[in-house]
C-alpha positions as CSV (number, residue, x, y, z in Angstrom):
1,X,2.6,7.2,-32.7
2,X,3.5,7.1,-36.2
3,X,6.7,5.8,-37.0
4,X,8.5,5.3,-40.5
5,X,8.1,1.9,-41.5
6,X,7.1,-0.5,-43.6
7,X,3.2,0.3,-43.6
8,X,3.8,3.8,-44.3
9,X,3.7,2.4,-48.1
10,X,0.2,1.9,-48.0
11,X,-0.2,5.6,-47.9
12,X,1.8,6.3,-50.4
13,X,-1.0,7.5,-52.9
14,X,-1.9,9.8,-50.2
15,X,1.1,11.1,-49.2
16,X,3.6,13.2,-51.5
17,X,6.6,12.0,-52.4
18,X,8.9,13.1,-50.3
19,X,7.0,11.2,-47.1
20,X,7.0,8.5,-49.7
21,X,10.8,8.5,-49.5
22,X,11.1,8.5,-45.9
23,X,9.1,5.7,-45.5
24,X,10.6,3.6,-47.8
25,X,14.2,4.6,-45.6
26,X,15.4,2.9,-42.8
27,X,13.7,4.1,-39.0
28,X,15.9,6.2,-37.0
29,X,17.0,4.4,-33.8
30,X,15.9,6.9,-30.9
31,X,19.1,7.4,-29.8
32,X,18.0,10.4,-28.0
33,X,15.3,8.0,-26.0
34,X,18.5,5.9,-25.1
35,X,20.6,8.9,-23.8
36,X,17.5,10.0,-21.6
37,X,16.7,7.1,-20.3
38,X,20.3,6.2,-19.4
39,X,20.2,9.7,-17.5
40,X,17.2,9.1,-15.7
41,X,18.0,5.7,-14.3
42,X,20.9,7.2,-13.0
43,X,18.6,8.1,-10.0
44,X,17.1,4.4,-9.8
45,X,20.8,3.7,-9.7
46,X,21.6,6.4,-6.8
47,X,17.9,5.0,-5.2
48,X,19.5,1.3,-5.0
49,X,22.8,3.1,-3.5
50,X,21.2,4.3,-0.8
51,X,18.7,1.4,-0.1
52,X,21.9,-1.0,-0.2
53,X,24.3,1.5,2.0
54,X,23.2,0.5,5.5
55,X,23.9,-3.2,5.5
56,X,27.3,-3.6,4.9
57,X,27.9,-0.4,6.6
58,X,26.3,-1.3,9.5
59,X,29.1,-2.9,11.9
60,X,31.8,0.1,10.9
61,X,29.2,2.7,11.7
62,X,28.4,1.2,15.0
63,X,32.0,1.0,15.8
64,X,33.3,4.2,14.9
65,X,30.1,6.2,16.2
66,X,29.2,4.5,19.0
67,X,26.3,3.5,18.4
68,X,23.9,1.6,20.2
69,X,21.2,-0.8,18.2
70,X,18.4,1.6,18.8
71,X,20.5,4.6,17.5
72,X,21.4,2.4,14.7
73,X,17.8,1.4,14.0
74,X,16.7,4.8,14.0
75,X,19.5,5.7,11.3
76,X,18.1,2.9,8.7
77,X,14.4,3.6,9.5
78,X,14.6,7.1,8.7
79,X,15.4,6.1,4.8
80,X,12.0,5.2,4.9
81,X,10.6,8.0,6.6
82,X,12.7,10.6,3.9
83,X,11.0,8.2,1.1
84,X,7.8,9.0,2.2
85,X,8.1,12.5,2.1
86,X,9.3,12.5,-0.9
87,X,6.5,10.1,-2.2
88,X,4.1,13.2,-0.8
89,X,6.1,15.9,-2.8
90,X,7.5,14.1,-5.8
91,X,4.6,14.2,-7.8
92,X,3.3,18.0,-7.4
93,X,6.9,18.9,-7.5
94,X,7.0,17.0,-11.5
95,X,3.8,18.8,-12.4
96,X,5.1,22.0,-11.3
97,X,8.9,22.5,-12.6
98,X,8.7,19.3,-14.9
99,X,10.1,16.0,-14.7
100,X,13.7,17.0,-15.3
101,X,13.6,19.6,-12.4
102,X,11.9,16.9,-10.1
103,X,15.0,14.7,-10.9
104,X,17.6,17.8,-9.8
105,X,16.0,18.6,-6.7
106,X,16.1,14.4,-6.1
107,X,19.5,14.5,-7.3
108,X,20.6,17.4,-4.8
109,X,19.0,16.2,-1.7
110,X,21.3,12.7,-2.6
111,X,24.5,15.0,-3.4
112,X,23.6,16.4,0.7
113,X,22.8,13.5,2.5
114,X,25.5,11.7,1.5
115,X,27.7,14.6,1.9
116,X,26.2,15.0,5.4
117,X,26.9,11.3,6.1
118,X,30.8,11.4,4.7
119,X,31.2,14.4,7.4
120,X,29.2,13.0,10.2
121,X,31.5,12.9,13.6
122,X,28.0,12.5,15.7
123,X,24.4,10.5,15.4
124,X,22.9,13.6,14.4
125,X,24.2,14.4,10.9
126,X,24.5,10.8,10.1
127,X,20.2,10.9,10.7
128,X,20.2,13.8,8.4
129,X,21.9,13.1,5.8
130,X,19.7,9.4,6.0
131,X,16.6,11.5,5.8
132,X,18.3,13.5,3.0
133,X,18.8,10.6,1.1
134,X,15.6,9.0,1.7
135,X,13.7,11.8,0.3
136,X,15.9,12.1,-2.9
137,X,15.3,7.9,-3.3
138,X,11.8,8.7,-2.8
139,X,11.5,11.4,-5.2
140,X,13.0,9.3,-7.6
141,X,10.7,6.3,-7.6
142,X,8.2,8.5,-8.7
143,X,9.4,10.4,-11.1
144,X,12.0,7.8,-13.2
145,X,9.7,5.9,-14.2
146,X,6.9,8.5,-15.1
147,X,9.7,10.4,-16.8
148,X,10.6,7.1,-18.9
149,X,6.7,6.6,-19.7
150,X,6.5,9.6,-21.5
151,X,9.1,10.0,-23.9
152,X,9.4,5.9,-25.1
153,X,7.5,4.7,-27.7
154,X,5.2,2.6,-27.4
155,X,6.5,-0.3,-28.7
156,X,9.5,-1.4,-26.2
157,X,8.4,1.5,-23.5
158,X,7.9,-1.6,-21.1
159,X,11.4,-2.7,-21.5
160,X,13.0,0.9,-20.8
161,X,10.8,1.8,-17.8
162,X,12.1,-1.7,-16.8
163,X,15.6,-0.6,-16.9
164,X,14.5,1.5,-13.8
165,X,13.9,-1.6,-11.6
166,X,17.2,-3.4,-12.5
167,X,19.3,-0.2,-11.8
168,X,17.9,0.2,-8.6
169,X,18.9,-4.1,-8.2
170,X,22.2,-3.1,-9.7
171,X,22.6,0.2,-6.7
172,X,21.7,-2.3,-4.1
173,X,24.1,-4.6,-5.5
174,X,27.0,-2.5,-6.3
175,X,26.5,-1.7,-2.6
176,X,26.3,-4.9,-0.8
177,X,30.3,-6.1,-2.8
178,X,31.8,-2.4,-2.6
179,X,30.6,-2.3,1.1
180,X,32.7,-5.4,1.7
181,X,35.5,-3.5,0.5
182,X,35.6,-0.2,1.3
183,X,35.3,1.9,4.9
184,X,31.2,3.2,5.1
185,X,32.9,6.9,4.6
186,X,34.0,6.0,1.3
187,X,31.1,4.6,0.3
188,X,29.0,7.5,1.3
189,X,31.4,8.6,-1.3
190,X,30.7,6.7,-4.0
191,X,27.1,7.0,-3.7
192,X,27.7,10.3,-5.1
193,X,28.7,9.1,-8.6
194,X,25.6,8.3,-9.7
195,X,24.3,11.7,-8.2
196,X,26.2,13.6,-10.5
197,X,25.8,11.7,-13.5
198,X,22.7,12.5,-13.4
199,X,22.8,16.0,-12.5
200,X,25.1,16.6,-15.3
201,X,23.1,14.4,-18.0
202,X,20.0,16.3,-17.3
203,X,21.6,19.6,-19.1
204,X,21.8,17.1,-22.2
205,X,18.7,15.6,-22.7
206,X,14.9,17.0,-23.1
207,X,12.3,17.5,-21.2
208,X,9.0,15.3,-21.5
209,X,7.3,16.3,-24.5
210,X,3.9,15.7,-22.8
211,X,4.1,17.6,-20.1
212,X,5.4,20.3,-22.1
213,X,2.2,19.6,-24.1
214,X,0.3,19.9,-20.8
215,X,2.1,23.6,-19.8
216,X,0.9,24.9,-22.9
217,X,4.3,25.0,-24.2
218,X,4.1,23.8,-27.8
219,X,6.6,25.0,-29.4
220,X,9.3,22.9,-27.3
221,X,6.5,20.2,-27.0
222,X,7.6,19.8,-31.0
223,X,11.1,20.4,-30.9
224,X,11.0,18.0,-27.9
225,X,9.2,14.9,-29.8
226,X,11.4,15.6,-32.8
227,X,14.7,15.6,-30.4
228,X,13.9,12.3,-29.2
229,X,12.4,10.5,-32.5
230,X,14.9,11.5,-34.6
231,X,14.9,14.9,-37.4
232,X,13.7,12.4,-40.1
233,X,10.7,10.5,-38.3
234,X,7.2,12.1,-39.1
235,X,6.0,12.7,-35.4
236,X,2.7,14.7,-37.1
237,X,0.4,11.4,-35.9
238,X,1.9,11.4,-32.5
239,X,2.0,15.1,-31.7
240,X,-2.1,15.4,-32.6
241,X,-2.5,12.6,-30.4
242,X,-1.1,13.9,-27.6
243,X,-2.5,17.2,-28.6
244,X,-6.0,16.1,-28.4
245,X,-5.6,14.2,-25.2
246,X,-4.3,17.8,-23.5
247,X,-6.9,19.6,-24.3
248,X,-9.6,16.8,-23.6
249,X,-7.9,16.5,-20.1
250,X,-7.5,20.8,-20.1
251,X,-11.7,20.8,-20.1
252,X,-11.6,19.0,-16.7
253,X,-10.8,20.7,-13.5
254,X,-7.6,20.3,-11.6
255,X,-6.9,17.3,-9.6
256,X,-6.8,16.9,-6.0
257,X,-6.2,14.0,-3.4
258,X,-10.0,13.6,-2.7
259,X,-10.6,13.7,-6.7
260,X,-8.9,10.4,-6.6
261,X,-11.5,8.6,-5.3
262,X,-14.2,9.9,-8.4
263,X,-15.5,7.8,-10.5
264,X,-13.6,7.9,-13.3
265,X,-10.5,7.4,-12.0
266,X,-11.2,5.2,-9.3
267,X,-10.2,1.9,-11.0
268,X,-6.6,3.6,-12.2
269,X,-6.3,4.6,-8.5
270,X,-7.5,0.7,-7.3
271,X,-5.0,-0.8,-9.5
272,X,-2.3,1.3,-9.1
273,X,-3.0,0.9,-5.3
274,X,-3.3,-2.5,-5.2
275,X,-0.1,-3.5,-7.4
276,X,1.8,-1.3,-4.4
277,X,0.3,-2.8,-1.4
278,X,0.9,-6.4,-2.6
279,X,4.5,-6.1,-3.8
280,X,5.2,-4.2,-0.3
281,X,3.2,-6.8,1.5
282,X,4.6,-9.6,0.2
283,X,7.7,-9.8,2.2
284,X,10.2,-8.0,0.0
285,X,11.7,-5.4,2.3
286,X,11.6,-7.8,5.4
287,X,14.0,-10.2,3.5
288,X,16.2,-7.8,1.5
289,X,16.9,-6.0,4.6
290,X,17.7,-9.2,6.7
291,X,18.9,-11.8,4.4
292,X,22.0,-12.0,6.5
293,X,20.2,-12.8,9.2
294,X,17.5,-15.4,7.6
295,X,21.0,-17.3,6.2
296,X,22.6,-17.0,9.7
297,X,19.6,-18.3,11.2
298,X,18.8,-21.1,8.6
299,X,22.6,-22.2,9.0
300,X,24.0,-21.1,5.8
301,X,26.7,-18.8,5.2
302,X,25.4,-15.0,5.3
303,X,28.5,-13.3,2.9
304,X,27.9,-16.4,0.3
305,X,23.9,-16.3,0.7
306,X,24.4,-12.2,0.5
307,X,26.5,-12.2,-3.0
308,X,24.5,-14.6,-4.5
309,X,21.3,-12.6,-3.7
310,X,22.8,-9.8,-5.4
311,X,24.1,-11.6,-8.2
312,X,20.5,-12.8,-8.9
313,X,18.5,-10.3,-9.1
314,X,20.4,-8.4,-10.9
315,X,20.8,-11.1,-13.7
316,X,17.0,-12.4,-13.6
317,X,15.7,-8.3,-14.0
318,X,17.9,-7.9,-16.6
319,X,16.8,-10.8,-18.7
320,X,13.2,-9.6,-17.9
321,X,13.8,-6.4,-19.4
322,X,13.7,-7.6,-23.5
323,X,10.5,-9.8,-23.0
324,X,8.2,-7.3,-21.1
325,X,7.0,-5.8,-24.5
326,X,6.4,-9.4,-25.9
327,X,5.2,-11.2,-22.9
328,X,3.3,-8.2,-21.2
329,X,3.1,-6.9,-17.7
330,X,0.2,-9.6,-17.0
331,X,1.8,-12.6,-17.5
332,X,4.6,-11.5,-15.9
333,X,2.8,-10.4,-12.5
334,X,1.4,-13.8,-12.5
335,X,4.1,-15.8,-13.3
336,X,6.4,-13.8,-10.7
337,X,3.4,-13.8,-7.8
338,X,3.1,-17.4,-8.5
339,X,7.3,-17.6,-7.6
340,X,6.5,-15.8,-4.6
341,X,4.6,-18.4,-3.4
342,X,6.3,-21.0,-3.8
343,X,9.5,-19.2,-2.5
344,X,7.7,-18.2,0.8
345,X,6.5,-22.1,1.3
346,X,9.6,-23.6,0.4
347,X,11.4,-21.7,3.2
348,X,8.3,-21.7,5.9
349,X,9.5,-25.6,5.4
350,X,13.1,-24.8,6.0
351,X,11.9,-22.8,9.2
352,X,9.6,-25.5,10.3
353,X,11.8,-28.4,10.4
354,X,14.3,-26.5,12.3
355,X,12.2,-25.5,14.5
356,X,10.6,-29.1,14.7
357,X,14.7,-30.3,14.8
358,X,14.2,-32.2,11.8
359,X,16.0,-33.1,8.5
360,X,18.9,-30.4,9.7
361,X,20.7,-31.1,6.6
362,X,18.1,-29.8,4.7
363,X,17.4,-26.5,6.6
364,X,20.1,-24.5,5.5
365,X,19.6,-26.0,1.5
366,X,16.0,-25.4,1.6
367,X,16.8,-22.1,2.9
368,X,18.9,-20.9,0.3
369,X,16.7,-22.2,-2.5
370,X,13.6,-20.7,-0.9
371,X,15.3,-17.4,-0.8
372,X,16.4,-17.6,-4.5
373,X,13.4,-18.4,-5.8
374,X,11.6,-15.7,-3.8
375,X,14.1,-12.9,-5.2
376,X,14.3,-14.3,-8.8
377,X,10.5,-14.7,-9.0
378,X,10.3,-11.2,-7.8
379,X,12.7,-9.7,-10.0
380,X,11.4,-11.4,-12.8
381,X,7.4,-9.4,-12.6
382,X,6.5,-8.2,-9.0
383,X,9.7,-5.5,-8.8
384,X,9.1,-3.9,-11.7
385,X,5.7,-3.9,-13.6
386,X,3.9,-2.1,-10.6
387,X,6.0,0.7,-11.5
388,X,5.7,0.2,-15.4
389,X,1.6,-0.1,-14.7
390,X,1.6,2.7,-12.3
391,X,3.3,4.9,-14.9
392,X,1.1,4.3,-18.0
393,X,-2.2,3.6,-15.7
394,X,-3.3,7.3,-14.6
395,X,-4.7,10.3,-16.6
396,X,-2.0,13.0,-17.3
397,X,-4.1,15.9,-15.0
398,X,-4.0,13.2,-11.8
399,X,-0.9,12.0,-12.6
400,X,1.3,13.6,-10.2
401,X,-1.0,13.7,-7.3
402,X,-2.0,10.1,-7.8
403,X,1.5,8.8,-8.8
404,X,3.1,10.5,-5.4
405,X,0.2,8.7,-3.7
406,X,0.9,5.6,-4.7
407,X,4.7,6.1,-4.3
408,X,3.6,7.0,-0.9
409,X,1.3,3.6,-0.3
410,X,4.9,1.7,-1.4
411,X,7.0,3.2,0.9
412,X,4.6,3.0,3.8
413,X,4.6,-0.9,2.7
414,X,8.1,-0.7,3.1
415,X,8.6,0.8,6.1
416,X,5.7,-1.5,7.8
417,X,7.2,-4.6,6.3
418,X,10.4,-3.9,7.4
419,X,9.6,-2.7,10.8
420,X,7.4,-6.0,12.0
421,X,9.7,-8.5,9.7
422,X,11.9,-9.3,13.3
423,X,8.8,-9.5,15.7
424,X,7.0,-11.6,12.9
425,X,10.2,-13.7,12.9
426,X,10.2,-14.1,16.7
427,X,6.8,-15.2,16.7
428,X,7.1,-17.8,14.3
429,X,10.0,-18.0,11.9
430,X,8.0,-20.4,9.5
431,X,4.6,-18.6,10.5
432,X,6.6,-15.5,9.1
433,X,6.7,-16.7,5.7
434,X,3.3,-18.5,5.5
435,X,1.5,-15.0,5.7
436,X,3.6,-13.6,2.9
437,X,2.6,-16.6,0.7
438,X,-0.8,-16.2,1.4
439,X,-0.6,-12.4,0.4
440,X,1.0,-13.3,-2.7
441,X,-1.3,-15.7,-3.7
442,X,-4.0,-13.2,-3.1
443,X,-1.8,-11.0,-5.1
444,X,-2.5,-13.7,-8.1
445,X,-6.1,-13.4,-8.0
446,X,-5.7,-9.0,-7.9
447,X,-4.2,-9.4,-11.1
448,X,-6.5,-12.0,-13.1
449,X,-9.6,-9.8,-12.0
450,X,-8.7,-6.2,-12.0
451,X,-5.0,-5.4,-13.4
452,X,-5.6,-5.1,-17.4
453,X,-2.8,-5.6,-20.3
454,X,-0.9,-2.2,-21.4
455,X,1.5,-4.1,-23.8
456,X,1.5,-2.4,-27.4
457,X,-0.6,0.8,-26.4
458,X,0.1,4.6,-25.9
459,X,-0.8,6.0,-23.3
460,X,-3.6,7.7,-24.5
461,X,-5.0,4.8,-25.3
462,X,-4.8,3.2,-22.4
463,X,-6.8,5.8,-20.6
464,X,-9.5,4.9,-23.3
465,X,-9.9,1.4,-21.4
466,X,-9.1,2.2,-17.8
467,X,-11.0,5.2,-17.5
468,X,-13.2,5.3,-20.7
């Protein structure tokens, strides 16, 4: 990428004077880059809406429906099972009518499901307009962040495709308090703010100048890159880069599922993998889901434990964001993997003296802390960077297919996780949380050996190194 700035003077001989003159001027501040970014994690917003929706909804439903535990089960299961699906079709769906039309359709089966739930007088559109909204959430883990990837520079593109992770915090949040507030109708309601933002914004803002590139479309390729650097930045450098990287990738035969396992891509695929399985595996969606009940059960009070939690990881992924293009999306991971375990021990210790009927002052405070180390050490690395790695890691011609697949590999995680976190905790409450701290430290090891640094490189260049 070649912005205007300070080293453009060495050039000057070369240059003529008028590029002269724009170097020597102040760089444009991508304002446009802000504006679609803001639009885009509008759907990480609507995506933490919906994964937030069925907690504090879950005793109003139950009354007013009728609904047995199983019938409730079934209702927040099926978020996982729309996510899925959408995993599967996201990324074809962004190759074929771009990455602004994959946010609509995303955006629209939200607008839907949560129409569908508002309605609901029965168990059967309340489970539809939950698999409705679990496809549009799963749609849009894919495609945010890809969409982000491609039109940031290079030099803070870590800390916007962040801004995905902490909106998705801030849904979940924004969910737990308003659910406390508000009847579950009217916040099936509210869940369609962010919905139309989005919608709306999308009308406003370009579409992703490389994929453009890849469609063969160059003349809005240009006026795309130019839109969102600015009408004085020099965007010649950038645009031949990307350019050349098209048509390498254009001499190579169209991807499939089973061309993800080739050679050349098999380390992108590994990593990308890899980063999904162990933030899944970990624990994550076993305690978000049920940190009412690990408070309850620790002795502690579940409202107090369930707005701090909130409060957390929204304020720890938010002071992540600035430093991921300084620090780099290694240090992080280890860092935050190293948290992890040290959350998951401190409350297997919690778990085992209760269980032991010891120290029973100490349960519920070692407990808490455990917890709030676990979240803030994974909202500081483990949340977001497999999301920032997975969007910079593949080649643009696998991209889609390899980016729904690994979309797909998280939200199995999650649904797995989730599913066995009660039977794990039946079996041993303390056990529980010693195999998630042994898969995070695993998770430390992953990274020093296979997970290389992206901080500071475009992602052509990246591609260079990962799949040279």
């Amino acid at each position: 990428m070649k912005m205007s700035n300070a080293s453009d003077g060495n050039r000057e001989v070369r240059e003529p004077l008028v590029d002269k003159d724009m170097a020597e001027s102040k760089p444009e501040q991508p304002w446009m880059v802000y504006l679609s970014t803001f639009v885009a994690v509008c759907g990480s917003f609507a995506f933490g809406s919906c994964a937030g929706y069925s907690s504090p909804a879950q005793a109003a439903i139950r009354n007013d429906l009728s609904l047995t535990i199983a019938e409730f089960s079934l209702f927040g299961s099926l978020l996982t099972f729309g996510a899925m699906i959408g995993a599967i079709t996201s990324g074809p769906i962004a190759d074929l009518i771009g990455r602004k039309g994959a946010m609509r359709v995303s955006s629209a089966f939200c607008v839907v499901g949560w129409l569908a739930i508002f309605f609901a007088k029965g168990v059967v559109a309340l489970d539809l307009g939950r698999l409705a909204t679990g496809y549009g959430m799963g749609a849009f883990s894919y495609v945010v962040p890809i969409f982000i990837a491609e039109i940031a520079p290079k030099t803070f593109r870590g800390a916007l495709t962040t801004l995905n992770q902490i909106l998705i915090c801030t849904g979940v949040s924004v969910s737990f308090i308003i659910g406390t507030m508000v009847t579950w109708r009217v916040l099936a309601l509210i869940g369609l703010i962010p919905c139309a933002v989005s919608i709306l914004g999308l009308f406003c803002i370009p579409e992703s100048p490389r994929w453009l590139a890849k469609m063969g479309r160059d003349t809005e390729f240009e006026a795309a890159l130019r839109k969102l650097r600015g009408k004085k930045a020099n965007i010649s450098e950038e645009a031949a880069e990307i350019q050349d990287y098209i048509e390498t990738l254009e001499r190579l035969p169209k991807a499939k599922a089973l061309d993800l396992f080739q050679r050349r891509y098999i380390r992108s695929v590994f990593i990308a993998f890899g980063l999904m399985v162990f933030q899944q595996f970990g624990g994550i969606n076993g305690i978000c889901f049920y940190t009412s009940s690990i408070f309850e059960q620790a002795g502690f009070p579940p409202r107090l434990g369930m707005i701090i939690y909130a409060v957390l990881q929204v304020v720890i992924t938010a002071l992540n964001a600035p430093i991921v293009d300084k620090a780099g999306r290694k240090p992080l991971l280890l860092v935050s993997a190293t948290g992890l375990v040290i959350g998951c021990l401190i409350t297997a210790v919690s778990f085992y003296l209760k269980a032991h009927d010891m120290a029973h002052k100490a349960v519920p405070v070692l407990a808490v802390v455990g917890i709030m180390v676990y979240i803030a050490s994974f909202s500081a690395g483990m949340g977001a960077m497999p999301w920032v790695v997975m969007s910079e890691i593949f080649p643009i011609n696998i991209k889609g297919v390899a980016g729904g697949m690994a979309t797909l590999v998280n939200w199995f995680g999650a649904w797995a996780v989730s599913y066995t976190f009660n039977f794990l905790m039946s079996w041993s409450s303390y056990g529980t949380f010693i195999i998630y701290a042994v898969i995070n430290a695993l998770a430390i090891f992953f990274v020093i050996a296979v997970v290389p640094e992206t901080k500071g490189k475009t992602l052509e260049q990246i591609q260079a190194v990962v799949n040279p």
